[in-house]
N, C-alpha and C positions, 0 to 999 in steps of 0.2 A: 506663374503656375505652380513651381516647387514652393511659393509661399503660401497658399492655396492650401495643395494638399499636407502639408506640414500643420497648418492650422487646423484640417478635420482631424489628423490621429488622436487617439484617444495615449493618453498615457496610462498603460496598464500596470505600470510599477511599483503595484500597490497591494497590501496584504486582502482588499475585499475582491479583488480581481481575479487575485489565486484562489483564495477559498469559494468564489462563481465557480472556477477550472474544477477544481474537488468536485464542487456536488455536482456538476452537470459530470462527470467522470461517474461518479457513483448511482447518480440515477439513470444511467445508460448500462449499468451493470447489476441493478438489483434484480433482474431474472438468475442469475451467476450465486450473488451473495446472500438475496434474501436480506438484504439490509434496509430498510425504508427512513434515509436521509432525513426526513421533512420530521419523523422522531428525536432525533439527533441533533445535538447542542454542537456546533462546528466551528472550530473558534484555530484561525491561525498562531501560532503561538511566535513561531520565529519565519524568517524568509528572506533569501539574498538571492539576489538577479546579479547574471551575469551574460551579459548581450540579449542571444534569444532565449534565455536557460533560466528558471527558478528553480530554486530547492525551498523546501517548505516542511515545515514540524507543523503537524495538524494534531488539533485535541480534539475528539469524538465522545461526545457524555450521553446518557439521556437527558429530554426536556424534562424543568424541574425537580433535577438533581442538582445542588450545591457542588460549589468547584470540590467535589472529591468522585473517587472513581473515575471513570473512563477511561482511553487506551490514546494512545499517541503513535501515528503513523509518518512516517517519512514521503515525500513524493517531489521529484522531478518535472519539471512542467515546461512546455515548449511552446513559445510566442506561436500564434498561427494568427494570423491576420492582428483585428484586435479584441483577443482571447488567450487565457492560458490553456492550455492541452495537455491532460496528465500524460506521462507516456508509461506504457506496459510496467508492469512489479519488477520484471526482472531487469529492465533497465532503468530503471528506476534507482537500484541498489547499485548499480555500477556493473553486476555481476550478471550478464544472462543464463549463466550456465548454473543458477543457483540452483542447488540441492542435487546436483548432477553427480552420482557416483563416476571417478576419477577413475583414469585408464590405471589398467590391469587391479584395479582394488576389486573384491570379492567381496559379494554382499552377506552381511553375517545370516548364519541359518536362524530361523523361527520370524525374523524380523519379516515385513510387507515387500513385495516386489517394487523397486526403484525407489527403498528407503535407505540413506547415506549408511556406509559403513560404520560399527559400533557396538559396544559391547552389549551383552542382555543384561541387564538391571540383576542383583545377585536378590535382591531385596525379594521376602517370598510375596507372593500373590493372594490378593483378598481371599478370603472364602468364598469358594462357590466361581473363583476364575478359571476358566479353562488355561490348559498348561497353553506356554507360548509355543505357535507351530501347530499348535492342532489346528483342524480345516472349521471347528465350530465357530 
């Protein structure tokens, strides 16, 4: 019987595996991102498994653009049957608490409400910007 069912797993240890785990990840989220994947040139670049765990460097281009531009994402992926499963951004990074103003730090004035700590750019402001802090 365990030789059995050891013969139907599928080995999923494989970079086209991961990159299925991606776009079905991303097409479960394009009400969110407005991204529409089936555009997009998806190309795994690197990827190392480690038991149930991938890491993966993903390259995102448009169709019919030549290997230059696009953006490169990091994602974490978690065996679930036989499928990869992206898991959330923030654990993804290792970091859940990413971009999370730190106890007792104070949020600098004019900057957005739960934007990290940080100075205001000294640099002047286009013409025609409103000063930073104003409500327009």
């Amino acid at each position: 019987m365990a030789l059995l069912l050891a013969g139907c797993s599928r080995n999923i240890d494989n970079g086209d595996a991961v990159r299925q785990g991606v776009i079905d990840y991303l097409r479960a989220r394009v009400a969110q991102t407005g991204l529409d994947v089936d555009l997009m040139q998806v190309e795994v670049t690197s990827v190392s498994f480690q038991k149930n765990e991938a890491h993966a460097t993903v390259n995102f281009r448009p169709k019919g653009v030549a290997n230059q531009g696009g953006m490169q994402m990091s994602y974490t992926l978690d065996r679930k049957s036989d499928k990869w499963v992206v898991r959330g951004r923030g654990a993804a990074n290792g970091n859940p608490h990413a971009g999370a103003i730190p106890a007792g730090a104070e949020e600098t004035p004019g900057l957005p409400p739960g934007h990290p700590p940080g100075a205001i750019p000294s640099d002047p402001l286009p013409p025609g910007h409103p000063p930073v802090g104003s409500k327009q």
